[in-house]
C-alpha positions as CSV (number, residue, x, y, z in Angstrom):
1,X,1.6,12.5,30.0
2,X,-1.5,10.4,29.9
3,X,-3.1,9.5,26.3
4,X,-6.5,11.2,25.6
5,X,-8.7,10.0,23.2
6,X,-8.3,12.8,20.7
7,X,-4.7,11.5,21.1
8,X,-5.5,7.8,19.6
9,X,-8.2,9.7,17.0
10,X,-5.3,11.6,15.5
11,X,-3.0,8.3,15.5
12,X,-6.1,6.1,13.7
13,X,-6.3,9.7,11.3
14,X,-2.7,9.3,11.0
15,X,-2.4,5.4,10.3
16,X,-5.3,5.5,7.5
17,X,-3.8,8.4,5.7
18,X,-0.6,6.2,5.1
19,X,-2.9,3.0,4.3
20,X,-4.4,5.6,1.7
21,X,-1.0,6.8,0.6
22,X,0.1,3.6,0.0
23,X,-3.0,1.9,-2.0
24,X,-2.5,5.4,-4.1
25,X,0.8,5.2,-4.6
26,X,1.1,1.7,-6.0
27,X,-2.0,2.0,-8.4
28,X,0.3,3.2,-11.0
29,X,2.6,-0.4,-10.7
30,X,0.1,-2.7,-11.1
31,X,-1.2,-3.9,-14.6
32,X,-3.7,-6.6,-13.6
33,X,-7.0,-5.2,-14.2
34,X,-8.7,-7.3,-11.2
35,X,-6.1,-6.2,-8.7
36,X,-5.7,-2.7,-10.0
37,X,-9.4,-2.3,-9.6
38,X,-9.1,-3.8,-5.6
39,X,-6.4,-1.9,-5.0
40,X,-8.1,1.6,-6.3
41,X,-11.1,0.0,-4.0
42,X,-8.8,-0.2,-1.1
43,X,-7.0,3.2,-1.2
44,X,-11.0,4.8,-1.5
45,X,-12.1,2.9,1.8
46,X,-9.1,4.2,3.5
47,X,-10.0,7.6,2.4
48,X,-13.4,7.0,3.9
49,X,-12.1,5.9,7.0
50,X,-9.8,9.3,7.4
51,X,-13.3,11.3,6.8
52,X,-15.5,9.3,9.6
53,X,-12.1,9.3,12.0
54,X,-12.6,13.3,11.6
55,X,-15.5,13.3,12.1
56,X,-16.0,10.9,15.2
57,X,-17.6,11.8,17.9
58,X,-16.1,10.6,21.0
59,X,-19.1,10.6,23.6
60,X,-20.9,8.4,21.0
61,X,-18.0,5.9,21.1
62,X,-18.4,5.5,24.9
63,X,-21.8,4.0,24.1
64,X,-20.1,1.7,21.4
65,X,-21.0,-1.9,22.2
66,X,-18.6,-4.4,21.0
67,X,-19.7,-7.0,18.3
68,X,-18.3,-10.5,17.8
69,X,-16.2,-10.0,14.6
70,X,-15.8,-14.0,12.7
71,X,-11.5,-14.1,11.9
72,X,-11.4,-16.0,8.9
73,X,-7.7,-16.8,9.9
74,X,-7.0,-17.3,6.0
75,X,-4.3,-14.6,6.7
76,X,-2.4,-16.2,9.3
77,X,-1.6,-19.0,6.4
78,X,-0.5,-16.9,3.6
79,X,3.1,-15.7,2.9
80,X,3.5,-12.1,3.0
81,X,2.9,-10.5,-0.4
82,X,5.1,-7.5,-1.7
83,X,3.0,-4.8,-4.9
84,X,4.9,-5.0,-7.7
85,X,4.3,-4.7,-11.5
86,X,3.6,-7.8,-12.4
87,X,1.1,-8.8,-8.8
88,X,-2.2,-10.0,-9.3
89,X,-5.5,-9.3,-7.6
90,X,-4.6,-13.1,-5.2
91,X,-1.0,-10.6,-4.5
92,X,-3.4,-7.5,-3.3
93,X,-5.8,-9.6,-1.3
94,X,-3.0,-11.2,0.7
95,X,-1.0,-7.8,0.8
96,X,-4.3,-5.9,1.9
97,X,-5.2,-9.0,4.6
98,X,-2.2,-8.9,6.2
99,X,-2.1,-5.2,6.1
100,X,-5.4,-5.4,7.9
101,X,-3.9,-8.1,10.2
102,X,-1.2,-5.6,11.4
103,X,-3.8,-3.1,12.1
104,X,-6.3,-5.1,14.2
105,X,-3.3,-6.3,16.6
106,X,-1.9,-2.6,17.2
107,X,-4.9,-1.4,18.1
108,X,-5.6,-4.5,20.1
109,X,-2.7,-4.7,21.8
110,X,-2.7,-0.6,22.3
111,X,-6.3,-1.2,24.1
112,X,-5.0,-3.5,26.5
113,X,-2.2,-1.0,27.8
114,X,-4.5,1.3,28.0
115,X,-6.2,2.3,31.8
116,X,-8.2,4.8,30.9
117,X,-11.6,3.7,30.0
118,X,-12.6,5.9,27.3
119,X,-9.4,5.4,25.4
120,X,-9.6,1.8,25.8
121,X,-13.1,1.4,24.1
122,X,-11.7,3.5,21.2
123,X,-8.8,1.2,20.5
124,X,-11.4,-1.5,21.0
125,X,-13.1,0.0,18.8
126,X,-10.7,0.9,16.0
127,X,-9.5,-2.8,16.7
128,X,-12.9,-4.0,16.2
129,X,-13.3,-2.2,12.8
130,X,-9.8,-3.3,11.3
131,X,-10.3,-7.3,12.2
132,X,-14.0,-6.2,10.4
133,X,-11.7,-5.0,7.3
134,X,-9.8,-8.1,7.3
135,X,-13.0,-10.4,7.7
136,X,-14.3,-8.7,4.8
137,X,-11.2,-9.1,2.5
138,X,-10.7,-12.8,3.7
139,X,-14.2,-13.6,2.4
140,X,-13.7,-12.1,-0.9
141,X,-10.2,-14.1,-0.9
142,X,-12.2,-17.4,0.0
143,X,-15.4,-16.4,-2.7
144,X,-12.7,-15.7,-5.5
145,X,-9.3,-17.3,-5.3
146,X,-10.1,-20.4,-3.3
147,X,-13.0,-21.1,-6.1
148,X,-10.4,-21.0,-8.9
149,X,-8.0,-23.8,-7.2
């Protein structure tokens, strides 16, 4: 059975409801003021992201051109971080990157396997917008925590 594109919309639907779930679901364990405030930042963009998935139309995605997305890297030198109580907005910002990380390459990864044009330039897509995510988190990372070393 070949994989349409509503196929890989329902999977991206999917994987940002469980991002959301998860952001939601550890609000409650953190006390740090700065990283329960990223984390309650997080957990809305991932909501955002179900509603435009939802709403996305495919025949404008086949017009999508590709942009050159900048990879920090910073995430590829951090140990993984794991939510807990006592974490710290630095512990979100690496738990979130590598979160992001993760996301880029399945989608990256999925487009390559993919023959089908269409469904490839939606996983390129979706790839494209998850390494955006990560760019985005790795720059506040670099403005906030790397100033206070």
């Amino acid at each position: 059975m070949a994989i349409t594109v509503d196929d890989v919309i329902k999977l991206a639907i999917e994987k940002e409801e469980s991002a959301y779930k998860l952001y939601s679901g550890i609000l409650d364990k953190i006390t740090d003021p700065g990283a329960k405030e990223m984390v309650s930042e997080l957990a809305k963009e991932e909501r955002l992201h179900v509603e435009i998935l939802q709403k996305l139309d495919a025949e404008k995605i086949r017009g999508h051109k590709p942009k050159k997305i900048e990879d920090l890297k910073i995430a590829e030198y951090l140990e993984d971080r794991d939510i807990t109580d006592t974490s710290n907005l630095q512990d979100v910002l690496v738990f979130a990157m590598k979160r992001e990380k993760e996301a880029h390459e399945f989608y990256d990864r999925f487009a390559r396997e993919m023959s089908d044009p269409d469904v490839k330039k939606v996983l390129e897509a979706l790839a494209e917008q998850e390494l955006k995510h990560k760019r985005d988190i790795e720059a506040f990372y670099d403005d906030v925590i790397y100033q206070e070393d």
